[in-house]
C-alpha positions in Angstrom: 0.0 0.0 0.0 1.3 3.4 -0.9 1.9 5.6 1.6 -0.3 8.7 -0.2 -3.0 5.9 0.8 -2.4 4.5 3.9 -2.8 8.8 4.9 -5.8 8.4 3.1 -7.2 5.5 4.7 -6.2 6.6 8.6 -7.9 10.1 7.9 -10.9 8.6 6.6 -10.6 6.3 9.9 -10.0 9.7 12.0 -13.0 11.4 10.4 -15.5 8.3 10.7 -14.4 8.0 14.6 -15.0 11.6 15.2 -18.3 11.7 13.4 -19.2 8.5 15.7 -18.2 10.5 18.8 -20.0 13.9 17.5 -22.8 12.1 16.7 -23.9 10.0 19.8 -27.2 11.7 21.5 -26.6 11.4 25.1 -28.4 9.6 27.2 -32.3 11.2 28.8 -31.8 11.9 32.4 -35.5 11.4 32.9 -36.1 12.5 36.3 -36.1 10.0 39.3 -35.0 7.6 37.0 -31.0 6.2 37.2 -30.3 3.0 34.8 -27.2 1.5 35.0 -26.5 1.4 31.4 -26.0 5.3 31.6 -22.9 7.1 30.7 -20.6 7.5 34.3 -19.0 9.9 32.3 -19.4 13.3 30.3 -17.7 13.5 27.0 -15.1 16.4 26.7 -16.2 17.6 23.7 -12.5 20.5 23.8 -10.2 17.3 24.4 -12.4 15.4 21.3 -11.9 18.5 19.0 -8.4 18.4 19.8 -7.8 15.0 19.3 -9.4 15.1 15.5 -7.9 18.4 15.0 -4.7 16.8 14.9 -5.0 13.4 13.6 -6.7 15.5 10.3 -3.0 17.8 10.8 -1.2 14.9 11.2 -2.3 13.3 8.2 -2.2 16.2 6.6 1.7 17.0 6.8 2.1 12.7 6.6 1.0 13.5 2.8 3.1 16.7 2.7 6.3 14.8 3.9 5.5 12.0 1.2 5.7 14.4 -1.7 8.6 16.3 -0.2 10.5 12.8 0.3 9.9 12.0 -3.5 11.0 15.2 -4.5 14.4 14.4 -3.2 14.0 15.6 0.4 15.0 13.1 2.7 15.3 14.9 5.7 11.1 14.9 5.6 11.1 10.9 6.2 11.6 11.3 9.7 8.7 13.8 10.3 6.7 11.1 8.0 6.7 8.6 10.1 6.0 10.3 13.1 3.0 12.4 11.8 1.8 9.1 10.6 1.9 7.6 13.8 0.4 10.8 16.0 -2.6 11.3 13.8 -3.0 6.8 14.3 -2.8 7.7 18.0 -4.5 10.6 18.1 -7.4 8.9 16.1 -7.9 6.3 18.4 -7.7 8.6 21.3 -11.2 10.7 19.8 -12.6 7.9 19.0 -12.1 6.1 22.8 -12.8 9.8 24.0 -15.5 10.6 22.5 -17.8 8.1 24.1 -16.1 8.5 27.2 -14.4 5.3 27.5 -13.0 3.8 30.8 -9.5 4.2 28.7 -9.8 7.6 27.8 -7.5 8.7 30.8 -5.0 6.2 29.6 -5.1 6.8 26.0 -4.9 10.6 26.4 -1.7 10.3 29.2 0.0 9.1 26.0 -0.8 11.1 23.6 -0.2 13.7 25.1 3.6 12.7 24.6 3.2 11.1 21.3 1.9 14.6 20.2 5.0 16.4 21.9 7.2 14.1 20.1 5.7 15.0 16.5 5.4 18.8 17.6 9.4 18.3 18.4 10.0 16.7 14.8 8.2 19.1 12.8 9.1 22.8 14.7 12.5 20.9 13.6 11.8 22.9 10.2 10.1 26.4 11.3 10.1 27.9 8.0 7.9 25.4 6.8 4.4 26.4 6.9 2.9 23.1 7.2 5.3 21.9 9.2 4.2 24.6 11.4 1.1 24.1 11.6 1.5 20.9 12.0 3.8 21.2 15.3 0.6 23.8 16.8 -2.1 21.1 15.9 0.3 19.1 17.9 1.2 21.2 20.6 -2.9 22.4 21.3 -3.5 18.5 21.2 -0.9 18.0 23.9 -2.1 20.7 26.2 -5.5 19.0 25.8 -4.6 15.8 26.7 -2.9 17.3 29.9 -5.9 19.8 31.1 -8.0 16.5 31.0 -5.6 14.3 33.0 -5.4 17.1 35.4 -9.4 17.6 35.5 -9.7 13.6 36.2 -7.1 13.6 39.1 -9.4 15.9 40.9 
């Protein structure tokens, strides 16, 4: 499989998770009434946002990297690889998020570095403008990702 699309194929994966996790109703609090199959916890719809936000910038700069590669710069095949893997991990992470799944907490701990790393790789080249906005995607996913491990630790 080409690499033009695998990026493809995970952003159509990103985009169909985050459309699942937009699109769930949540659950009738009819009053009196508490069933056990209810949600124990609220979606955080900012850390969701985030997460697609830069799986889709991620993938974005993934394809960006692939052309620069074949056009003879090797220096993008680094950055490649680790967009690549970010927007896989950041994906999954919206996805588990957004239906506030008893990983979430976990998931979210590591992306938070994952996206560090890639913001690291890509403000590597700062006169890039998709690197760079790349590496804020990145860094606004990280600070996400942190503000909601912080929130659940209270």
């Amino acid at each position: 499989m080409s690499f033009r699309l695998f990026a493809i194929v995970a952003l159509v994966l990103a985009a169909c998770c985050a459309f699942i996790a937009y699109g769930q109703d949540k659950p009738a609090k009819k009053e009196g009434m508490q069933h056990e199959h209810m949600r124990h916890a609220e979606v955080d719809e900012a850390l969701v946002k985030a997460l697609g936000d830069c799986a889709g910038a991620c993938d974005s700069c993934a394809d960006y990297c692939i052309d620069m590669v074949a056009g003879g710069m090797p220096e993008h095949a680094e950055t490649l690889r680790s967009c690549l893997d970010c927007a896989t991990v950041c994906g999954a992470a919206a996805c588990v998020a957004g239906r506030a799944g008893p990983y979430t907490s976990m998931l979210t701990n590591e992306c938070a570095e994952v996206c560090a790393a890639c913001a690291a790789m890509c403000e590597k080249m700062p006169d890039d403008a998709q690197m760079k906005k790349c590496a804020e995607a990145c860094r606004a996913c990280e600070k996400a990702c942190r503000a909601a491990a912080k929130s659940e630790k209270r």
